[in-house]
C-alpha positions in Angstrom: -71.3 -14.7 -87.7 -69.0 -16.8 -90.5 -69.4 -17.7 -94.1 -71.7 -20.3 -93.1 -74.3 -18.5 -91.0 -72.9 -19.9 -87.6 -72.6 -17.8 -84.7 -68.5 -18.0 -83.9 -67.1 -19.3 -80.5 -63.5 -18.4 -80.6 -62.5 -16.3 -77.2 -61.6 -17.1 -73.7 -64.1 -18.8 -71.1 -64.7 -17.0 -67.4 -63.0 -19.8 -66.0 -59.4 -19.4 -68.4 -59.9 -15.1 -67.5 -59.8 -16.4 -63.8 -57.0 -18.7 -64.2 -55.3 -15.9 -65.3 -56.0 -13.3 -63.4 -54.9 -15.6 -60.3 -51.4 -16.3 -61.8 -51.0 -13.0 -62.3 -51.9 -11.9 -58.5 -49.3 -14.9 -57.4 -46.7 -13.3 -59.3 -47.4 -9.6 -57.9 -47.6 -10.9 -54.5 -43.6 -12.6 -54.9 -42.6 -10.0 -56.6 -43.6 -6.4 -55.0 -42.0 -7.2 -51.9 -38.6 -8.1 -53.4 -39.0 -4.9 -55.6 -38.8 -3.0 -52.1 -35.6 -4.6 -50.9 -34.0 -4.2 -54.6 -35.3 -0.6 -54.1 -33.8 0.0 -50.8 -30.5 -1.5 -51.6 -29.9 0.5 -54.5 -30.4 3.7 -52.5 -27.8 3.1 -50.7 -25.8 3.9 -53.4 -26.4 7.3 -52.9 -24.4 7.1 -49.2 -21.1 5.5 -50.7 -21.0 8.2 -53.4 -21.7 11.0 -50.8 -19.2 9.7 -48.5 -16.6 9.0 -51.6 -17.0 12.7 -52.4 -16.8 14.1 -48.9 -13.4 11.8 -48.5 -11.7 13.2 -51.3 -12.7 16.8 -50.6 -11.1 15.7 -46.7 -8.1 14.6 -48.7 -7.8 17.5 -50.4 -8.3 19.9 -47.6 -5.8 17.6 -45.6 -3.5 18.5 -48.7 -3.9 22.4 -48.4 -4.3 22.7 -44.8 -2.0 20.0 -43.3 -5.1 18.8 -41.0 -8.7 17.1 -41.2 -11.9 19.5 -41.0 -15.3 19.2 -40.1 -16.7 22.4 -42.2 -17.9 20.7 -45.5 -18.4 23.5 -47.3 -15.0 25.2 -47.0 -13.6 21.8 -48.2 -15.2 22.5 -51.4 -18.4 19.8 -50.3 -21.8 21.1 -51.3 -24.6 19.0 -52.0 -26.8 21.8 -51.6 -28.5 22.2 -55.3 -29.1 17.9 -55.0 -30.5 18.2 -51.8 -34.3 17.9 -52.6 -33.4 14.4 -54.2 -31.2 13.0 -51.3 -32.6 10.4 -49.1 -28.8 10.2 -47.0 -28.0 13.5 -44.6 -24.6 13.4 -44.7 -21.7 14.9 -42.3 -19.9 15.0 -39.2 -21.0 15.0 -35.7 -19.3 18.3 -35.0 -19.3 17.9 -30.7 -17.0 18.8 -28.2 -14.5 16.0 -28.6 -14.6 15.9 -32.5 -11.3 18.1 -33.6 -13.6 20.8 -35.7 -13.0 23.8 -38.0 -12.3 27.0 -35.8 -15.6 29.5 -35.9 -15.8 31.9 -37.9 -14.4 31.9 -42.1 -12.6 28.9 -43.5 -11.7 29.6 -47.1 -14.0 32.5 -47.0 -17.3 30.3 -45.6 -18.8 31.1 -42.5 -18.4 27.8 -40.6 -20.3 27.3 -36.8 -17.6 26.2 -33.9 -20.2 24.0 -32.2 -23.5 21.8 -33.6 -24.6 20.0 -36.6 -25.1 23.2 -38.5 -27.1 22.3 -42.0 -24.6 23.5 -44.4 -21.5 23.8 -42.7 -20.6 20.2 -41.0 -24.0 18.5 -42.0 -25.8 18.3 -45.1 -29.8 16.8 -44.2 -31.5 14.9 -47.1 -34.3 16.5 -49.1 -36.7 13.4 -49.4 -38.7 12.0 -46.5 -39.7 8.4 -45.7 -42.7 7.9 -43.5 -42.1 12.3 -43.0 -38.7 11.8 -41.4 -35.8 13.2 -42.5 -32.9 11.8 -40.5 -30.5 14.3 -38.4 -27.6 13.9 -37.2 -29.1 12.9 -33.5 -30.2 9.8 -35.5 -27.4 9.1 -36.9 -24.8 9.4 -33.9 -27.0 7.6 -31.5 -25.7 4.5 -34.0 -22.5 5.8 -34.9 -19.4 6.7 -32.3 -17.1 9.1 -34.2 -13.3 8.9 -33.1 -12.0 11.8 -31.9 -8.1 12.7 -33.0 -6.7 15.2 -34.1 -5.3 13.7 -37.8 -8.8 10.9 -38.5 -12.0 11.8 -39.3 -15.2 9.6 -39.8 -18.2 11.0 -42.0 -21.4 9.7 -41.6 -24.1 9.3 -43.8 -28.0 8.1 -42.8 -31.3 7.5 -44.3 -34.7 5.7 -43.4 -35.1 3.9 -46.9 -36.9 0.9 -46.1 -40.5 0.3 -44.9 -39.4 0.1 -41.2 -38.4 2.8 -38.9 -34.7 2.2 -38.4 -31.9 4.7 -39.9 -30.0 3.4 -42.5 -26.1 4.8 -41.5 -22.6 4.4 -43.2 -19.6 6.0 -42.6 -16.1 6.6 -44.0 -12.8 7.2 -42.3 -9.8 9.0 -43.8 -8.0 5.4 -44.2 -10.9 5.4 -47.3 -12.5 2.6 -44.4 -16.2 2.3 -45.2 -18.4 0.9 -43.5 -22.1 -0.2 -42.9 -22.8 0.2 -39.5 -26.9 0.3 -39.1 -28.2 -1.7 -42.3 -32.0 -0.9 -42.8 -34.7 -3.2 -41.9 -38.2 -4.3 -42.4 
């Protein structure tokens, strides 16, 4: 009530709430799904820096050892304490016809001849989308790695988006990076 007795009427009808309410709902439904892409894309940044830091340890090692490697972790590579927050598995396809660390110790870490061993010549990401975490099967199904004995290509994949395709980038020792599977929806 006010000064005069009247009951008040100040507030909001149902029909301005509604109007509202509607607007609202529009701008959720433009919006959310362009918050996924922005999302995804940003997660990506996560491969370039993985692959930055696995080309300079290659660099490095190159440096030491006169020759390109495929053991990460003798190169002084270790995502290992990150690896719960990673949505890229990162490494090398460490086959047959990929020049590869000898088995055995390199630098004083054990180091598999053959395989995508987790740890040695592939790191797998930590966080799962749609409970996948992509391995290196995934990723070299997209990716044909060159095989010589003074290149190398790194590889790095994820399943970010909403679909089911891997998300892969890879590096080269000319610092050549490229985007070779881009996610999709």
């Amino acid at each position: 009530m006010n000064k005069s007795g009247k009951l008040s009427t100040a507030g909001f009808t149902l029909v301005e709430l509604m109007v509202v309410v509607a607007i609202i709902g529009i701008l959720s439904a433009v919006a959310i799904p362009n918050f996924k892409t922005y999302q995804a894309k940003a997660k990506t940044s996560e491969a370039k820096l993985q692959l930055a830091s696995i080309y300079s340890a290659e660099i490095a090692f190159m440096g030491d050892a006169d020759a390109f490697a495929s053991c990460l972790m003798s190169m002084g590579y270790n995502p290992a304490p990150e690896v719960a927050n990673r949505f890229y598995s990162t490494g090398f396809d460490n086959g047959d016809s990929y020049p590869r660390a000898p088995a055995g110790q390199i630098n004083g870490i054990p180091c598999a001849a053959t395989g995508a061993v987790d740890g040695t010549h592939w790191f797998s990401a930590g966080k799962k989308v749609k409970n996948h975490t992509p391995v290196i099967a995934d990723i070299a199904a997209a990716v044909l790695i060159p095989a010589t004995g003074d290149t190398f290509t790194a590889a790095a994949g994820g399943q970010i988006g909403d679909s089911a395709n891997i998300d892969v980038w890879t590096i080269n020792n000319t610092k050549n990076m490229i985007h070779v599977a881009p996610f999709g929806y």
